[in-house]
KOLROTOR-821997 format. One line per 5 residues: for each residue x, y, z of C-alpha. Coordinates in pm, 1 decimal. Example, Ala and Ser with C-alpha at 12.3 -4.5 7.8 and 13.67 -1.06 7.14 Angstrom:
<nodes>
1230.0/-450.0/780.0 | 1367.0/-106.0/714.0
</nodes>
This chain:
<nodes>
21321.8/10418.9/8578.2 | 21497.4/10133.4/8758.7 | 21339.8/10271.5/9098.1 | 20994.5/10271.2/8951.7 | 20995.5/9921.9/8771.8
21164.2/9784.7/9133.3 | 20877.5/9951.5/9293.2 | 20619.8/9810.3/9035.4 | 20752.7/9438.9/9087.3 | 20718.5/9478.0/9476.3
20352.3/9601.1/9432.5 | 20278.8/9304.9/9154.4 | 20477.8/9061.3/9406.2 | 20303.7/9173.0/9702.8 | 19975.6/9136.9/9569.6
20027.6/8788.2/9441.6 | 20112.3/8644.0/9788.4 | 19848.8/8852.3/9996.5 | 19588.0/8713.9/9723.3 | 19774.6/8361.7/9746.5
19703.0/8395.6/10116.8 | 19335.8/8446.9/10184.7 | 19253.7/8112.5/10059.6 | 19479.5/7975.9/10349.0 | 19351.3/7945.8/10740.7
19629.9/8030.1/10908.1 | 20010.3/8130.9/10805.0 | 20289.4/8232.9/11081.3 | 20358.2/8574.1/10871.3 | 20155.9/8861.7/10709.5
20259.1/9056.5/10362.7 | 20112.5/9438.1/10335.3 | 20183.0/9721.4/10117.9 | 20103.4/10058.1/10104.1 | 20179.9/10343.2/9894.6
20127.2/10740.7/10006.7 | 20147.0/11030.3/9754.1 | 20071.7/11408.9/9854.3 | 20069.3/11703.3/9651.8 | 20040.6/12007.4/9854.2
19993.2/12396.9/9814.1 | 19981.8/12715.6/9969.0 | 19822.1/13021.0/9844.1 | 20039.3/13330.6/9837.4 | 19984.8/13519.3/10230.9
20169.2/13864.7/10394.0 | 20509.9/13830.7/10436.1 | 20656.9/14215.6/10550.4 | 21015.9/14035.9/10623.5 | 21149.2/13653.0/10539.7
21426.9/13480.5/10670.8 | 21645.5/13166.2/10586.8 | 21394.4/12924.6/10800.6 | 21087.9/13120.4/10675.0 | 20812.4/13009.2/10450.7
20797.8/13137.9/10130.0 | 20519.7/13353.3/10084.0 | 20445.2/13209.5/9721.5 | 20597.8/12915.4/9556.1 | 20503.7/12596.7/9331.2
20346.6/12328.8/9438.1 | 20535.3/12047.1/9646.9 | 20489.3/11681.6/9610.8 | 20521.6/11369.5/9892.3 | 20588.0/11024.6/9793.4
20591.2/10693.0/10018.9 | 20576.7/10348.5/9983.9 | 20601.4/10088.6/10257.7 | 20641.1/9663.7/10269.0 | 20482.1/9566.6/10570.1
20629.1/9207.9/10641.5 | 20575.4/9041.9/10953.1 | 20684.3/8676.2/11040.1 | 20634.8/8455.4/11365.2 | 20914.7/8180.1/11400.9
20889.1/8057.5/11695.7 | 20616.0/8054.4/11986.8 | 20564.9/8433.8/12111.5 | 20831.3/8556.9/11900.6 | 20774.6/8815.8/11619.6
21010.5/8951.0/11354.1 | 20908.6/9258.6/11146.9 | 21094.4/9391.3/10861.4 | 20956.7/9716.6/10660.3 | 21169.5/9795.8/10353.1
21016.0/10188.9/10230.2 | 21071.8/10459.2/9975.9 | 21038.0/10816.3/9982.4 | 21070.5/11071.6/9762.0 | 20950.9/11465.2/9682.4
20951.5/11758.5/9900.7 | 20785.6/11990.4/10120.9 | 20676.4/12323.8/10114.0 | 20942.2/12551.3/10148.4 | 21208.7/12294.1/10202.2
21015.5/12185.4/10517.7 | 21063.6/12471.5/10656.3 | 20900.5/12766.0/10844.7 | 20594.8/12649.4/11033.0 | 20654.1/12408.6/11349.6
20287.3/12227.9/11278.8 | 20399.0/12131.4/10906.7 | 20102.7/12068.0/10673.7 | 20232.2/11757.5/10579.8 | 20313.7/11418.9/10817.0
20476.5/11213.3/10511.8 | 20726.0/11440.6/10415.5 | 21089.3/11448.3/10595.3 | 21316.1/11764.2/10598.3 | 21632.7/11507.5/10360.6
21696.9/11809.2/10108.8 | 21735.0/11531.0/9762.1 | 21354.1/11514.5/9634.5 | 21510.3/11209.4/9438.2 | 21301.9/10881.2/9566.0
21527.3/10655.2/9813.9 | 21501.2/10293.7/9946.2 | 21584.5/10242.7/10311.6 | 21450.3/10002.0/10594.2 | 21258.7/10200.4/10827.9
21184.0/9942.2/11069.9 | 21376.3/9538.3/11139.8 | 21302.8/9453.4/11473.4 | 21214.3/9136.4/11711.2 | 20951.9/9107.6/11989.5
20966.6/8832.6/12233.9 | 20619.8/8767.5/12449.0 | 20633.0/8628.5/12762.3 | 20263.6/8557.6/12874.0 | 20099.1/8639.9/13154.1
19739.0/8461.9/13202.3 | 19539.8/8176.6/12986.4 | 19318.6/8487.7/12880.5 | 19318.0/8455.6/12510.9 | 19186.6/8765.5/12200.8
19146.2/8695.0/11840.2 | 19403.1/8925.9/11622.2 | 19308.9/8996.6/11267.2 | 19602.8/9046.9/11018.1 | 19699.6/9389.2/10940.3
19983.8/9605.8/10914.4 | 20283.1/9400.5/11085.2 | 20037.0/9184.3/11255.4 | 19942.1/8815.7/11215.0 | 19601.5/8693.4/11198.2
19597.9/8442.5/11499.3 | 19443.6/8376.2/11842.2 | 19727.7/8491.9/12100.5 | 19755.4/8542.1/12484.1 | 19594.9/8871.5/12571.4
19777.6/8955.2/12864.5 | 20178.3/8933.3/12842.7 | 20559.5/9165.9/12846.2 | 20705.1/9204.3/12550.5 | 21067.4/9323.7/12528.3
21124.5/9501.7/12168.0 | 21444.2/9546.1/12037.4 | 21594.6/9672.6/11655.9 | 21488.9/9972.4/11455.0 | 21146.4/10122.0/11444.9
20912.3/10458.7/11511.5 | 20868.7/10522.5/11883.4 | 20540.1/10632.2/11734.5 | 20477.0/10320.2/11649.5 | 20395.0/10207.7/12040.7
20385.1/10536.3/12211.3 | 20129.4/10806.0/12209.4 | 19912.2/10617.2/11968.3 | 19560.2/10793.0/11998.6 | 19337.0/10565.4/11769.5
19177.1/10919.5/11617.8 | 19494.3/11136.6/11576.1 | 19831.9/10935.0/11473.2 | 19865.8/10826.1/11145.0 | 19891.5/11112.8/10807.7
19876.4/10807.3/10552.7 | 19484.8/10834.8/10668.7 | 19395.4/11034.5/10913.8 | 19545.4/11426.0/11008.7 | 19830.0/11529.6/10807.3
19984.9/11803.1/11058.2 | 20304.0/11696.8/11243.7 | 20123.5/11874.2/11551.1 | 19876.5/11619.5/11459.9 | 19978.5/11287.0/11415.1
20115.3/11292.6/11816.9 | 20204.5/11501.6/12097.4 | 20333.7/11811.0/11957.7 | 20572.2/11883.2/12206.9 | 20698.5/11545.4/12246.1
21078.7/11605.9/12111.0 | 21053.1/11230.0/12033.0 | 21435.7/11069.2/11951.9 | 21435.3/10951.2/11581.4 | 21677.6/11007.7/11277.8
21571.1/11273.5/10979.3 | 21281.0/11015.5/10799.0 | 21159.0/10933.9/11184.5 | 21294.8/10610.2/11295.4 | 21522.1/10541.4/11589.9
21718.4/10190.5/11693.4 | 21633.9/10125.1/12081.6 | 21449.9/9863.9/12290.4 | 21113.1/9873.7/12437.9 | 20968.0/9696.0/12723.7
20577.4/9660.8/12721.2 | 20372.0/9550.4/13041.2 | 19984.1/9438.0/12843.6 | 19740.5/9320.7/13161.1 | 19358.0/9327.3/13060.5
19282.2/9716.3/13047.2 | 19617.9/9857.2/13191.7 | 19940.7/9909.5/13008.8 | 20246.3/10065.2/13065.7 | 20536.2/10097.0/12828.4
20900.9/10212.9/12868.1 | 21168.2/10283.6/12588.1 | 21550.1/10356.6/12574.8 | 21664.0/10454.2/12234.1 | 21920.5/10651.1/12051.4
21933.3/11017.8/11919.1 | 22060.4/11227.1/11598.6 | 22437.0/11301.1/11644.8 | 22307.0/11625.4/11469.5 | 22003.5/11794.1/11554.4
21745.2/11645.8/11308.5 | 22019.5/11434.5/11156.8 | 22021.2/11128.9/10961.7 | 22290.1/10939.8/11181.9 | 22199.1/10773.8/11493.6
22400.3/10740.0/11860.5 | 22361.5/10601.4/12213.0 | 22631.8/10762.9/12462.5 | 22494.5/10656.5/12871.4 | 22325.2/10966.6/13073.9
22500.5/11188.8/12762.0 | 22318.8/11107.4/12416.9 | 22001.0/10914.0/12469.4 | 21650.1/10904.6/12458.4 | 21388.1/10725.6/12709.1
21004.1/10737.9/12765.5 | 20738.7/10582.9/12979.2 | 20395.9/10599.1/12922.8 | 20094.3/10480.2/13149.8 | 19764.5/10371.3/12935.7
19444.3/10288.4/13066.5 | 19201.9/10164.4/12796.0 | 18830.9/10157.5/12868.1 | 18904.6/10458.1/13146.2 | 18510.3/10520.1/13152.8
18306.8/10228.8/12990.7 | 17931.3/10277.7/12909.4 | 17864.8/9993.6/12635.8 | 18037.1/9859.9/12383.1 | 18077.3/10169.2/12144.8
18071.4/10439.6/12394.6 | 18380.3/10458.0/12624.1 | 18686.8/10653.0/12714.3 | 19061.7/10530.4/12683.9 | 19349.4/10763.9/12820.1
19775.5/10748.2/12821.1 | 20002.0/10990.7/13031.4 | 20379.4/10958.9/12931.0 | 20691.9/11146.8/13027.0 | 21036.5/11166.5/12854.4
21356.6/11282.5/12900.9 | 21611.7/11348.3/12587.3 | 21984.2/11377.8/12624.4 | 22243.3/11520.4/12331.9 | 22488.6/11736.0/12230.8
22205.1/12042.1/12264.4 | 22252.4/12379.6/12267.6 | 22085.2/12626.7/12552.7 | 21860.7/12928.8/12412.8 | 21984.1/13201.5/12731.6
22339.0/13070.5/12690.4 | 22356.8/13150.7/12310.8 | 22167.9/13477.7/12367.9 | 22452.7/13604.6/12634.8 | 22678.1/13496.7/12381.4
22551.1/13674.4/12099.9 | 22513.4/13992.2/12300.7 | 22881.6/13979.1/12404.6 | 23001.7/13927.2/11986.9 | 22752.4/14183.4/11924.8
22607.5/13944.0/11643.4 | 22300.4/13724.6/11604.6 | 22294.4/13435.1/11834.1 | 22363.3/13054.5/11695.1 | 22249.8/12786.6/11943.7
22493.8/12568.4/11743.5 | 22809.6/12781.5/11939.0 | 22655.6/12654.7/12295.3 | 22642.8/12304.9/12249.8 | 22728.5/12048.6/12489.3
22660.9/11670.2/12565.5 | 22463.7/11579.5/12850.9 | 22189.8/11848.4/12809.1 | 21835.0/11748.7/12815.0 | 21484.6/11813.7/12719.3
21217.2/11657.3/12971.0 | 20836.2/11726.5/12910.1 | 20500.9/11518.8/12966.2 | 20199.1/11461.0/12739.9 | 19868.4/11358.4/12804.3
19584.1/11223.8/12565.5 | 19233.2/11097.6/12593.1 | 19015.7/10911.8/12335.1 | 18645.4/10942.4/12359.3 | 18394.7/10672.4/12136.1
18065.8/10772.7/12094.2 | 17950.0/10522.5/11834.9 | 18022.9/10702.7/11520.3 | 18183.3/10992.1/11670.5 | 18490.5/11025.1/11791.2
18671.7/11280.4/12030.9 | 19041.9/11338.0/12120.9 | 19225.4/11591.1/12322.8 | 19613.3/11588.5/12381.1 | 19835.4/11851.1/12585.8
20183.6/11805.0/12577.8 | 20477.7/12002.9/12767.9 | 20838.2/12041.9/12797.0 | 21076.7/12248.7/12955.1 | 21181.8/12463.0/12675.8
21528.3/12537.6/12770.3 | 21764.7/12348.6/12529.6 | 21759.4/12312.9/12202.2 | 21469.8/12118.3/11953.2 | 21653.4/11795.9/11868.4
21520.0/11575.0/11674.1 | 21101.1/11608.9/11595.8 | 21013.8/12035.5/11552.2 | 20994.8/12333.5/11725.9 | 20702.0/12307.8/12001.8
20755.6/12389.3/12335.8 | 20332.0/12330.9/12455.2 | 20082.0/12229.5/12251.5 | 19671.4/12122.7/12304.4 | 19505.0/11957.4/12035.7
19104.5/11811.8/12001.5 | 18966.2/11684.6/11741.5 | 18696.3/11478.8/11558.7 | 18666.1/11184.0/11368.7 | 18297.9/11097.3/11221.2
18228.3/10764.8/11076.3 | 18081.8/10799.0/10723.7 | 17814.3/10513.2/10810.2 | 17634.7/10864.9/10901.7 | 17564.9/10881.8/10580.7
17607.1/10571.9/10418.4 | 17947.2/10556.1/10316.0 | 18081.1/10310.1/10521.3 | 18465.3/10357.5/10481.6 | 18475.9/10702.0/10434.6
18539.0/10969.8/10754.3 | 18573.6/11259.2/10794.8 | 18847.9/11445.6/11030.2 | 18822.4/11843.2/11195.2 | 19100.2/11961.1/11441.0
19228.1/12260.1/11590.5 | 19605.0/12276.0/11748.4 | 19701.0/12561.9/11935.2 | 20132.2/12563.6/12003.4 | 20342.1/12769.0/12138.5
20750.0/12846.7/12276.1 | 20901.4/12908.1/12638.5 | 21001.6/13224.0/12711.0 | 21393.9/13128.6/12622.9 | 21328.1/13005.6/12278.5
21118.2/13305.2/12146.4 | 21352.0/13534.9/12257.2 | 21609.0/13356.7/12079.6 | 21437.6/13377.9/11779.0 | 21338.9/13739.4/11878.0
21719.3/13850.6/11861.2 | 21771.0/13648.0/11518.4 | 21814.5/13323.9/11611.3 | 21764.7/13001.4/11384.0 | 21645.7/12655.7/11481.9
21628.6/12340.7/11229.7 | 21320.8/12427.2/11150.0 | 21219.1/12778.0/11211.1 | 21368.3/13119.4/11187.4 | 21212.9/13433.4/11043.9
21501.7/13645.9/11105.6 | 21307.7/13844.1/11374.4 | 20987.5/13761.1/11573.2 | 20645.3/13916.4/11662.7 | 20561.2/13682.8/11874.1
20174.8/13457.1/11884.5 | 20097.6/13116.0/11950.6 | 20094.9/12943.8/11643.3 | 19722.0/12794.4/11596.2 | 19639.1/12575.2/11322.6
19311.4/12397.8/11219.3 | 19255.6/12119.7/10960.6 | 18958.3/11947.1/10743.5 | 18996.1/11647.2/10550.4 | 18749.9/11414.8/10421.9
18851.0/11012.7/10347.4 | 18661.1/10851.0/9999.8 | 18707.0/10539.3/9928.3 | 18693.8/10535.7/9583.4 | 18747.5/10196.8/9510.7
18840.6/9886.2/9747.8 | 19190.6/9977.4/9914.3 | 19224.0/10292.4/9746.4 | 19146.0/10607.8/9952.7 | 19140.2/10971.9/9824.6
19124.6/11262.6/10065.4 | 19088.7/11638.9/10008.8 | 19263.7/11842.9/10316.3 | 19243.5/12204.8/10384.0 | 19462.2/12314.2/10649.9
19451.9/12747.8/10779.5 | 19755.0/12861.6/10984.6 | 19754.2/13127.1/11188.3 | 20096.8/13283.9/11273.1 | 20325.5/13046.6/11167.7
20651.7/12984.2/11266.6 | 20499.5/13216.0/11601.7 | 20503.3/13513.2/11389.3 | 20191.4/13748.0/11395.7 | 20369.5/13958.4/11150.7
20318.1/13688.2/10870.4 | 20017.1/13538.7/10720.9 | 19809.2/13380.9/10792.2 | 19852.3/13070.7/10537.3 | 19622.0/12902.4/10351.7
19711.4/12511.6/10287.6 | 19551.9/12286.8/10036.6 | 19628.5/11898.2/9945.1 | 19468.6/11585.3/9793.3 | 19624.0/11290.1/9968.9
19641.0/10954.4/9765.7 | 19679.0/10606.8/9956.4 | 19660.4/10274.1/9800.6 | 19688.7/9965.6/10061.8 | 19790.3/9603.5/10025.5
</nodes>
């Protein structure tokens, strides 16, 4: 009750200020809110054999809850602080478990369904600019409403989402309002460093000149795969990332164009190899554990590529992403190669001005060493069906966006999945949710 009523002031509070602020012209900080709430179900499927990692073929259903403070303040000249205090609460399907697309992009694999305060993002950005070119920026989500230099580097250091600056596609990145799938919201196979709720402590360096950007990151990893705690050991526990963006790639008129980002990482931890642990299960004559093979240093290096394509009211993404597939999934889920497209239609089509509407098909799959690790028994963090027939795991969603009233958005989602977890010898699932989000 104390966690609701604490919640209920912050919403009250938060609401005061931002209607406090419209009246004013300009104010060096911005106040936002939002608050997320899923539930999410599964029809009963075919299920010959389950394992510990498997989903359930029939259970209740689950529930997401999320709540964020979006505060941003600018104290000096080109400096920014940001400072998001957030809740979350509930639980997934099947304890998160047993499908590497998950249905659901809000929900984090924590265990306690009991709601729980933590700061998911405190960081500083310093600005150094780098012509008199100037662009109007309208307040929003950790951004001030102000008229800034257009063309600068900004070095970013504290705690945030590499998500937040990386592999951003306008069309497919956010499940608060647009797809819900993890395989979804970003490059699938992107292993991307960040603690169990998805937040990492690093610094990024960002290079912003007219069209062309390029962005570079150096961050820490889970001491445990998919772990809450975070660490930074040099060339032995790390994460980094640089990604190459070209915005207005092809350019026809001002609604019709083409933007387009091509990043490559490389992961380092305590990880465990798939062929090792195989060997070493074969020699014990028992089921291999990549948790007996681990070893600092390891990596996992891959590439991803996206393009965004406007045509007025329509909107078109594809994304392929890659890695190497040799050590073990550390910190996002279990995807070794993934290709996404999708669409995103404007609801002025049809006179509904802030409604869209969303369709998307993913298609992921494993390397040859991790589905034969799961083939002889093997478990990940996320997946594990005790045995393995194996298919790539395809997955296509619907969701429609009403805005009932003002900030408050309702969406309907129906997601199919076909062979999850890589399994042809289960399912397929059916996957229904009403998504809730309220905005400040």
């Amino acid at each position: 009750m104390k966690f609701i009523l604490f919640i209920l002031f912050l919403f009250l509070f938060t609401t005061t200020l931002v209607a406090q602020d419209s009246l004013a012209k300009y104010r060096p900080y911005s106040i936002h809110a939002q608050a997320t709430l899923i539930p999410q179900y599964h029809f009963n499927f075919n299920a010959p054999y389950t394992g510990a990692n498997s989903l359930q073929p029939s259970e209740a259903i689950a529930t997401s809850f999320t709540t964020t403070f979006f505060l941003a303040y600018k104290p000096l000249k080109n400096t920014y602080l940001i400072f998001n205090p957030e809740a979350a609460g509930g639980k997934g399907l099947s304890k998160t478990l047993g499908v590497a697309g998950f249905p659901n992009g809000e929900i984090y694999r924590v265990g306690d369904p009991a709601p729980h305060p933590f700061i998911a993002r405190l960081y500083v950005e310093q600005q150094f600019p780098l012509s008199d070119r100037k662009e109007a920026i309208d307040d929003d989500l950790n951004q001030i409403k102000e008229t800034k230099h257009a063309d600068y580097i900004s070095v970013i250091a504290g705690k945030f989402s590499l998500a937040d600056f990386f592999d951003a596609s306008e069309i497919s990145n956010d499940p608060r309002t647009q797809f819900l799938n993890w395989s979804l919201m970003g490059s699938g196979s992107w292993d991307y460093p960040a603690n169990t709720r998805g937040y990492t402590m690093g610094a990024v360096l960002q290079f912003i000149y007219h069209d062309f950007h390029v962005r570079a990151a150096l961050t820490t990893v889970p001491i445990e795969a998919n772990g809450p705690d975070l660490q930074f050991r040099w060339n032995k526990a790390m994460g980094s990332v640089i990604e190459f963006e070209k915005k207005n790639l092809l350019h026809f008129s001002e609604n019709v164009y083409t933007c387009a980002s091509l990043g490559f990482y490389l992961n380092k931890a305590n990880m465990g190899n798939y062929d090792l642990s195989i060997q070493q299960g074969t020699q014990l004559n028992k089921t291999p554990a990549i948790t007996t093979t681990r070893e600092y240093g390891r990596d996992k290096k891959g590439w991803y590529i996206s393009i965004d394509n406007h045509f007025n009211k329509i909107h078109h993404y594809i994304n392929y992403s890659r890695n190497d597939g040799q050590n073990e999934t550390w910190a996002f889920t279990e995807i070794d190669r993934s290709f996404a497209t999708g669409l995103h239609i404007d609801g002025d089509l049809w006179k509904r001005k802030n409604d869209h509407l969303g369709i998307a098909f993913v298609a992921n799959g494993l390397s040859d060493p991790h589905k034969n690790y799961l083939a002889a028994g093997g478990y990940g963090f996320l997946i594990g069906d005790g045995k393995l027939n194996y298919g790539s795991e395809q997955i296509t969603e619907l969701y429609y966006s009403w805005n009932l009233i003002k900030k408050l958005f309702i969406s309907p989602d129906y997601q199919f999945i076909n062979h999850p977890a890589y399994n042809k010898d289960r399912g397929p699932v059916h996957v229904v949710s009403l998504r809730i989000h309220y905005e400040l």
